[in-house]
C-alpha positions in Angstrom: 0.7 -13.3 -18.1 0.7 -9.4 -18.5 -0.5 -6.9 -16.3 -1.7 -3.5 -16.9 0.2 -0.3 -16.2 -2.0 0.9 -12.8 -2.2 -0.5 -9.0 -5.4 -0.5 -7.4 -7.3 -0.4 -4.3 -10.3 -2.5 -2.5 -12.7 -1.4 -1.1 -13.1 -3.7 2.2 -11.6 -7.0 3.4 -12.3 -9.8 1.3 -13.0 -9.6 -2.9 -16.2 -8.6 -3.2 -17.6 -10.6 -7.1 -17.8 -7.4 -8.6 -14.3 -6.6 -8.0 -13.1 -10.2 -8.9 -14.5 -10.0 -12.3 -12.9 -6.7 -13.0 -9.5 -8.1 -11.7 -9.8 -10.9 -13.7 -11.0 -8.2 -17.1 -8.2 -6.1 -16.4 -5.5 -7.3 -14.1 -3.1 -4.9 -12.4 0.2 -4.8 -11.8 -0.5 -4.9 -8.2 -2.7 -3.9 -5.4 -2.1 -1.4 -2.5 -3.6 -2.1 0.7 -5.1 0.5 3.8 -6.7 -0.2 6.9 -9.8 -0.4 5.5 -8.4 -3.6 4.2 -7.1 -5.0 7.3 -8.9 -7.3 10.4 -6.2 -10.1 11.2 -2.8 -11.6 9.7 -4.6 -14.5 8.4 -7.3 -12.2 6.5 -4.6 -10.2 4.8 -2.8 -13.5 3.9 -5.7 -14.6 2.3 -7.2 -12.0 0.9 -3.4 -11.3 -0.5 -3.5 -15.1 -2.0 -6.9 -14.1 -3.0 -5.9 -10.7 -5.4 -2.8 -13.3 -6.6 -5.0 -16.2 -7.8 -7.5 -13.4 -9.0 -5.4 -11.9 -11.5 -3.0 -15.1 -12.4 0.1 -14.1 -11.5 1.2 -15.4 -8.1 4.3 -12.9 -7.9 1.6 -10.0 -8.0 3.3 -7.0 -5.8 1.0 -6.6 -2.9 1.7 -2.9 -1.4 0.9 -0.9 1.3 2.3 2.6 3.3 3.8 1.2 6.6 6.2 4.1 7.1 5.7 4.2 11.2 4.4 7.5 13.0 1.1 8.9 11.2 1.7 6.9 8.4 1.0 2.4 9.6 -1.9 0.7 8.4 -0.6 -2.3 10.0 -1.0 -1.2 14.1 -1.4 -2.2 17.4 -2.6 -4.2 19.2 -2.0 -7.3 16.8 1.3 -5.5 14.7 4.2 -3.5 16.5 3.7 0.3 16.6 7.1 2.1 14.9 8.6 5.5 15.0 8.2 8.6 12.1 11.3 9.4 10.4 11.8 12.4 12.5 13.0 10.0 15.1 15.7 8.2 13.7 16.8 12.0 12.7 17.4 12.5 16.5 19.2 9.8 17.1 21.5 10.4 14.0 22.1 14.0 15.3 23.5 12.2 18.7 24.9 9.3 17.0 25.0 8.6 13.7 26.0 5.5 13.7 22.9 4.3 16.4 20.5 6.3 13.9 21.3 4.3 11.1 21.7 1.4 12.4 18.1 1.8 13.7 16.7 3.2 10.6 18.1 -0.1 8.8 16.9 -2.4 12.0 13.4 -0.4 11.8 13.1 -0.9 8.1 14.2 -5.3 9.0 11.5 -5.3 11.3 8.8 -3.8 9.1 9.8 -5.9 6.5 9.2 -9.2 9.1 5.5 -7.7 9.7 4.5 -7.2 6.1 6.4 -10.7 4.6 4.9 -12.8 6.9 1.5 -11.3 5.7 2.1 -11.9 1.6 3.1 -7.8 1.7 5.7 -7.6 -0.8 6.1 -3.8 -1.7 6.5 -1.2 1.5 5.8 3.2 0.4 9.1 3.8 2.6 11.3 5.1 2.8 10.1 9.3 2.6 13.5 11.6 1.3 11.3 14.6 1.4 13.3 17.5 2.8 11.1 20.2 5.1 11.9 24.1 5.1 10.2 26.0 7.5 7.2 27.1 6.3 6.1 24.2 4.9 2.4 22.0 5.3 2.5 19.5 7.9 1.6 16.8 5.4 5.1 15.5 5.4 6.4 17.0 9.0 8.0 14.1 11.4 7.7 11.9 8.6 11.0 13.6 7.0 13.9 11.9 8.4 15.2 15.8 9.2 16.1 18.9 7.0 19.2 18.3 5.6 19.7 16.4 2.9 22.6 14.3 2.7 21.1 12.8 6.6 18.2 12.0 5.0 19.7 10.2 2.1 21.5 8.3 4.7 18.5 7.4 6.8 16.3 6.8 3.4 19.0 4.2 2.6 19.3 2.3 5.7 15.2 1.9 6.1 15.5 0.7 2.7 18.4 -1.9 2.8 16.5 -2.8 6.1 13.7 -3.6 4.5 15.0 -5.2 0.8 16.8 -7.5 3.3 13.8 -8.6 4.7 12.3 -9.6 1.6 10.2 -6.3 0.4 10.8 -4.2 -2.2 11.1 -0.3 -1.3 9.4 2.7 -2.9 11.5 5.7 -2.4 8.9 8.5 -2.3 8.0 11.3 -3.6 9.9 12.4 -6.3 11.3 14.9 -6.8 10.7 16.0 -3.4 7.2 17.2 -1.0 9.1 18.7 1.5 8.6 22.3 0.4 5.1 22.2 -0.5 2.8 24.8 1.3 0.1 22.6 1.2 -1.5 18.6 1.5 -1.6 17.4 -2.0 -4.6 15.3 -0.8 -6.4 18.2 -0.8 -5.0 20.7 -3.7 -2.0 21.5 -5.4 1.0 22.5 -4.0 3.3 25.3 -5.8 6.5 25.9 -5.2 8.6 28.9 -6.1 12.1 28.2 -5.6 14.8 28.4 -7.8 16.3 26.1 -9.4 19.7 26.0 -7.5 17.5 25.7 -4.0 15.9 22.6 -5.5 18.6 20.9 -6.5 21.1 21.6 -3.4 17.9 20.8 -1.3 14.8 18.9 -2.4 16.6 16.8 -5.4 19.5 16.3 -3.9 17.9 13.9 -1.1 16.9 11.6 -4.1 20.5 11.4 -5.7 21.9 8.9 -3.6 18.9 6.8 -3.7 18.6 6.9 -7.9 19.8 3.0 -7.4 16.4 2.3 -5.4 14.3 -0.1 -8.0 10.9 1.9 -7.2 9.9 5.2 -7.1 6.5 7.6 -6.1 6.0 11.2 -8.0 4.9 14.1 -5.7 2.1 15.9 -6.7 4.2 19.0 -6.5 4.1 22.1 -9.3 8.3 23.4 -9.4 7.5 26.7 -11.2 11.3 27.3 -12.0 10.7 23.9 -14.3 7.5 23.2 -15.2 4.9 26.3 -14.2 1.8 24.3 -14.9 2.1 20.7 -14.5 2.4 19.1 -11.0 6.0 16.4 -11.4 3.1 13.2 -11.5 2.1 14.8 -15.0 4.8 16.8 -16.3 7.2 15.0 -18.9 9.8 17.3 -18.2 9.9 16.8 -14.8 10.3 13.3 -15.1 12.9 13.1 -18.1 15.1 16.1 -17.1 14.7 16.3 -13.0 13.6 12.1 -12.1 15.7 10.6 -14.7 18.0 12.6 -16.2 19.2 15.1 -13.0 18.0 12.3 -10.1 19.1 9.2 -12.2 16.7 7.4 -11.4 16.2 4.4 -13.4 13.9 2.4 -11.6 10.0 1.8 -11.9 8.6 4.8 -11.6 4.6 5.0 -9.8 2.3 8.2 -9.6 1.3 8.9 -6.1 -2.4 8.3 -5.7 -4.1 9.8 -9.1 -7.0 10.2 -7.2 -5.6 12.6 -4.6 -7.2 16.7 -4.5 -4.1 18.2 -6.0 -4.8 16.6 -9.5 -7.7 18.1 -11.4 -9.9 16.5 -14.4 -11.7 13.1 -14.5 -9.7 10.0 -13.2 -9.1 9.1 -17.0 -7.6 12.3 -17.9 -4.9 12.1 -14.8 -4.4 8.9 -15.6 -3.5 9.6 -19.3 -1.8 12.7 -18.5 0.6 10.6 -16.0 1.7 8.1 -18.0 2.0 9.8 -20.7 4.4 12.3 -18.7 6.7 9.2 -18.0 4.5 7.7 -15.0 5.2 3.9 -15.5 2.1 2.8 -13.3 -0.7 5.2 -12.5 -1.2 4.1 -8.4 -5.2 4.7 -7.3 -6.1 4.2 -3.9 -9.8 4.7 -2.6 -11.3 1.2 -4.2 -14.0 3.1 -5.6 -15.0 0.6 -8.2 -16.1 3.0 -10.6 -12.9 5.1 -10.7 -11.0 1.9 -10.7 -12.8 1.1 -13.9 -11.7 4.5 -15.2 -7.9 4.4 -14.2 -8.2 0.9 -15.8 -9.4 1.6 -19.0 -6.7 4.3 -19.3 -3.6 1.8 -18.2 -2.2 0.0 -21.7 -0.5 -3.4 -21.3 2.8 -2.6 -19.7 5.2 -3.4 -22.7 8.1 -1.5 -23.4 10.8 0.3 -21.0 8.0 0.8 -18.6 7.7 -3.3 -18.6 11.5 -3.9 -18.5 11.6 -1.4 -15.3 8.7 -3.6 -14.1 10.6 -6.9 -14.3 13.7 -5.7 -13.2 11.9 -4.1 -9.9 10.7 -7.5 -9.0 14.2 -9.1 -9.5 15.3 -6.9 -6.9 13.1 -8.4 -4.6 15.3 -11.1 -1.9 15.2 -13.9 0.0 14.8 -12.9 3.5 17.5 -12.9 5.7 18.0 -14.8 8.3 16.7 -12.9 11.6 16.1 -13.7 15.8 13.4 -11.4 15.9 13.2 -11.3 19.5 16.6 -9.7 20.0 16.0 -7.8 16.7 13.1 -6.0 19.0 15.4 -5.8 22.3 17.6 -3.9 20.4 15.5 -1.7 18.1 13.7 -0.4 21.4 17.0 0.6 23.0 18.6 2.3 20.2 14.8 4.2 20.6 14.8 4.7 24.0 17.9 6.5 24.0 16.1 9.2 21.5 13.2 9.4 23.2 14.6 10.2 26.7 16.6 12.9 25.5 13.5 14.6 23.9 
């Protein structure tokens, strides 16, 4: 069966029958989950079974933003609590070897906690690059402020976590890290030249083109594109994302719904895929606005259908894991970070 070309929210912890019928009407290619969502494992398996059934397609990617830090919808007491980015940074800077192996080992253990839920897609890992200056929107979460360590550590969360059975999505492209302010609440603009952006921001995402998904930033680049923010600007996406990045993968906006984007939910949502935007990703479960996003997203057919398929191939078996000394040894390689700070 086909899905359409947009992921979508709910509003609470169960289906509710208005929401049902309009999965079953318009079925999307998957379903992003926050802690509104979220009481016990056995309610997320369910309702995760539940969206699957919905919707007819049992390999239906269930996503969610379990990054560590600010960013975990899945948290104590019933799920682990994990580090921001920053921290495997730390470690790298005293031992590079320790920080990726704990990046990787971080990204296993996520992995563990999502898969054994029905979670199948993790928003991680974040190759923004900070400046000084910059909103606190992205911060800690950043890995650090030089590129080619974040590129490391991006990679080893995600190998960490495709060998656990979920798919990554490296985000967000082109890069958030220089934005002076929260795209949740209004647009970002950055100034810098074009050499600065690609020694800097886009050079973060290079190493990770090979990554089979992908979130846009909500970021105007004047240097490029002096009016469209990368989620809506088709130059951004052919000539930085695909052409300069190489990435090839499936390619989501970040949440269309967000403050940075202006005009009704239809219009961003034409305006991003349009642009190059394979999926148009909408958050809030605002039933109404779903219906919008929904009637904008076409049948995913196409390129943007091939990406789709081949994202989902990605996807593993789970390796073989003892969890137990998995977590004896992710909290040492941790402690030794977080005694020297």
């Amino acid at each position: 069966m086909q899905a359409r070309a947009f992921i979508t929210g709910l509003a609470g912890t169960a289906i509710t029958p208005e929401e049902r019928a309009f999965l079953q009407e318009m079925r999307p290619w998957g379903l992003i989950l926050f802690k509104r969502n979220i009481e016990t494992a056995a309610q997320i398996s369910a309702l995760n079974a539940d969206f699957r059934e919905t919707i007819g397609l049992p390999n239906a990617p269930v996503l969610i933003d379990q990054e560590g830090g600010r960013v975990q919808r899945l948290g104590p007491p019933q799920w682990p609590e994990y580090p921001p980015g920053g921290a495997y940074g730390r470690l790298y800077d005293r031992d590079r070897r320790k920080g990726l192996a704990a990046a990787r080992l971080g990204g296993r253990l996520i992995a563990e906690d999502l898969a054994t839920v029905g979670i199948s897609v993790d928003c991680l890992p974040v190759a923004d690059v900070p400046v000084a200056g910059a909103d606190a929107v992205i911060g800690d979460r950043a890995y650090g402020d030089n590129p080619e360590k974040v590129a490391m550590l991006a990679g080893a969360a995600a190998e960490g976590l495709m060998e656990g059975g979920v798919l990554p999505v490296v985000k967000h492209i082109p890069g958030h890290g220089r934005a002076t302010a929260d795209s949740h609440a209004s647009l970002p603009v950055v100034d810098a030249t074009c050499e600065e952006l690609e020694t800097s921001d886009f050079a973060a995402f290079r190493p990770l083109a090979r990554l089979p998904l992908a979130m846009t930033a909500h970021v105007v680049f004047t240097a490029i594109d002096p009016v469209s923010p990368a989620t809506t600007s088709a130059k951004i996406i052919s000539k930085v994302i695909r052409e300069g990045i190489g990435f090839q993968g499936l390619l989501m906006s970040d949440d269309i719904s967000m403050g940075a984007l202006t005009g009704s939910l239809r219009e961003r949502t034409r305006a991003a895929l349009a642009a190059g935007c394979d999926l148009a990703l909408h958050c809030n479960g605002n039933l109404e606005e779903m219906r919008e996003v929904a009637a904008e997203s076409p049948w995913l057919s196409g390129e943007a259908a091939r990406r789709a398929e081949a994202a989902l191939a990605a996807r593993r078996s789970p390796a073989p894991i003892d969890e137990a000394a998995a977590r004896e040894q992710f909290a040492a390689l941790l402690a030794e970070v977080t005694v020297s700070s």
